[in-house]
N, C-alpha and C positions, 0 to 999 in steps of 0.2 A: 163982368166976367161970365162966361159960358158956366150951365152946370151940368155934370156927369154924373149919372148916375153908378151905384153900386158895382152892378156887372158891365158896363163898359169901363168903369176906373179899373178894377182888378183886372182886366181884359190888355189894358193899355199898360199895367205895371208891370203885368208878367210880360210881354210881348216885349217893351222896354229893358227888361232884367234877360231876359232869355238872346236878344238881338247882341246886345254889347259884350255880354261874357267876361265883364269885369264889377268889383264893386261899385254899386254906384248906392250915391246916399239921399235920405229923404231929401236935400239943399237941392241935389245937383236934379233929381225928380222937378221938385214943385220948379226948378229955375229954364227945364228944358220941355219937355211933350206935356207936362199939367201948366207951364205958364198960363195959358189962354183959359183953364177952368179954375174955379172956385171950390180949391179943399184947404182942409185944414191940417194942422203937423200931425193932431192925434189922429182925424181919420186916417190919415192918410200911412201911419204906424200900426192902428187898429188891422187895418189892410194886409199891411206888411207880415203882421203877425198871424192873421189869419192864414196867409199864403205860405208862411214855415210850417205851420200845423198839415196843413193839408199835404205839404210834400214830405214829410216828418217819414214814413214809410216806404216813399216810393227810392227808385232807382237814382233818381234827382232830386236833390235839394236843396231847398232856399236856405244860404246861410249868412250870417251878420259878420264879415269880417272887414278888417282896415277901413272898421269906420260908414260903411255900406252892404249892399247886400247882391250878393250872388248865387246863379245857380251850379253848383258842381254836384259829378258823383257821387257817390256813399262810398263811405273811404271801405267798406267791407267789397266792393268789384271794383277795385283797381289792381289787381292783382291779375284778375281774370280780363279785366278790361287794357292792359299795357298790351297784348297781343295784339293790338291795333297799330299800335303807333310804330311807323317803322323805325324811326332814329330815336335810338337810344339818348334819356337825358342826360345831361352831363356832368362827367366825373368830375368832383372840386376834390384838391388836394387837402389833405390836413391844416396844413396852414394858411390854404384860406379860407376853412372854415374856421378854423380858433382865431383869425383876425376878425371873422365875421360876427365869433362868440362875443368876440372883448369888445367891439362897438355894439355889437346891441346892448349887453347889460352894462356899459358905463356911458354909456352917450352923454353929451357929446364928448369926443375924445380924440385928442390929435396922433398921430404916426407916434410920435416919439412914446407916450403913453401907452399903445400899442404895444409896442418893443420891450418898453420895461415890464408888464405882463408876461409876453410869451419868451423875453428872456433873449430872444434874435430881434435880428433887422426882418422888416416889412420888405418886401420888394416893390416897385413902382405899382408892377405889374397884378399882383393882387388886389391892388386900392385899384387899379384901373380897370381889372375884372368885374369886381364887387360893382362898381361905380356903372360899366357898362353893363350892368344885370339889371341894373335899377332899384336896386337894395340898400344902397350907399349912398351918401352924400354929402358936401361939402353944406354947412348949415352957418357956416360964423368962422370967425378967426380968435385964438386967443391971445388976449390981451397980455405979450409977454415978448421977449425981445426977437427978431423975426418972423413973427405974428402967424403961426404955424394953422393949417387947416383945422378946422375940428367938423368931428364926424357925425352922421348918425345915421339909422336906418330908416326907410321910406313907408308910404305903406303898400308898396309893391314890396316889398320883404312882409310886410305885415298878410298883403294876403297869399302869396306864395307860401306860407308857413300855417296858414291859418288861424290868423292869429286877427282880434278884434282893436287892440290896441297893448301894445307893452306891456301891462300890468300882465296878460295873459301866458309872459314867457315861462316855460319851464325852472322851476326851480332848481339853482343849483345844488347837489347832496354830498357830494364829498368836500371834506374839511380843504383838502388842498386846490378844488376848483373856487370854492368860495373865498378862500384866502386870494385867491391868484384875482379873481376878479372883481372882488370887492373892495380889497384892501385899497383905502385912498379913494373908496369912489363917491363921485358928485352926486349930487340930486339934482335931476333934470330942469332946468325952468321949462315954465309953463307954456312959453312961447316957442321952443323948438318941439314939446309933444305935440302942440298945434300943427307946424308945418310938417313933424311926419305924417300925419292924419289926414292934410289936405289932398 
């Protein structure tokens, strides 16, 4: 294997991170433009982390989310910086975001689950919204008599929210959101926090 030195690795990570504009992880690094050289996982982290410091101040920053790393914003100019974009981002109704609440902190979790949470019926059309966002998705079936979807979020929810992996969700604080969305709830197997993370 070829070897790169210091300032053309950092040269080809930033260049790599700043091109794509989505998270990408040390794996999918060494598996795509480092194949052909010779690094290692800690250099190559050493690296990583050196390149958050140094943006740590500016207008752009390198951030670690859903599991990789991106450059965005500094959330203090977006306020000033939305006068760019001409179309307006889109309005989610309340209940699909309290659909959207109740699969991310109970995942996975089927429709009917759902329901008995927020108390109404799910529309198709929200799981199909969610689902075409990229946020959602179908992860398994549970094992019970018409073997019903079960859900969970992606880590395009993960970095659209900015968020590194699950454990990072906002806590919930009122007695009646935590009752509403705890009560009965699973603990995740291991294997479906994996394939949100992939």
């Amino acid at each position: 294997m070829a070897q790169i030195n210091d300032s053309q690795l950092k040269q080809l990570v930033e260049a790599t991170l700043f091109v794509l504009g989505k998270p990408v992880s040390v794996k999918v690094l060494r598996e795509t433009v480092l194949a052909d050289f010779s690094v290692s996982v800690p250099r190559l982290k050493s690296l990583l982390d050196e390149l958050v410091m140094e943006y740590q101040e500016r207008g752009v920053q390198l951030v670690n989310v859903a599991g990789g790393y991106r450059f965005q914003t500094r959330d203090s100019l977006s306020e000033i910086l939305q006068t760019l974009w001409q179309e307006q981002a889109p309005k989610y109704s309340r209940a699909t975001l309290e659909t959207l609440a109740v699969i991310a902190y109970q995942q996975p979790v089927t429709r009917g689950e759902i329901e008995a949470v927020r108390g109404v019926a799910v529309s198709s059309q929200i799981i199909k919204n969610l689902t075409d966002r990229g946020w959602v998705r179908v992860v398994g079936h549970k094992e019970v008599p018409g073997r019903p979807s079960l859900f969970a979020t992606t880590a395009e929810f993960l970095a659209y929210f900015g968020l590194d992996k699950l454990a990072d969700l906002p806590p919930l604080t009122d007695a009646e959101s935590l009752e509403a969305v705890f009560s009965g709830m699973k603990t995740m197997p291991e294997t479906i926090e994996e394939s949100i993370n992939e």
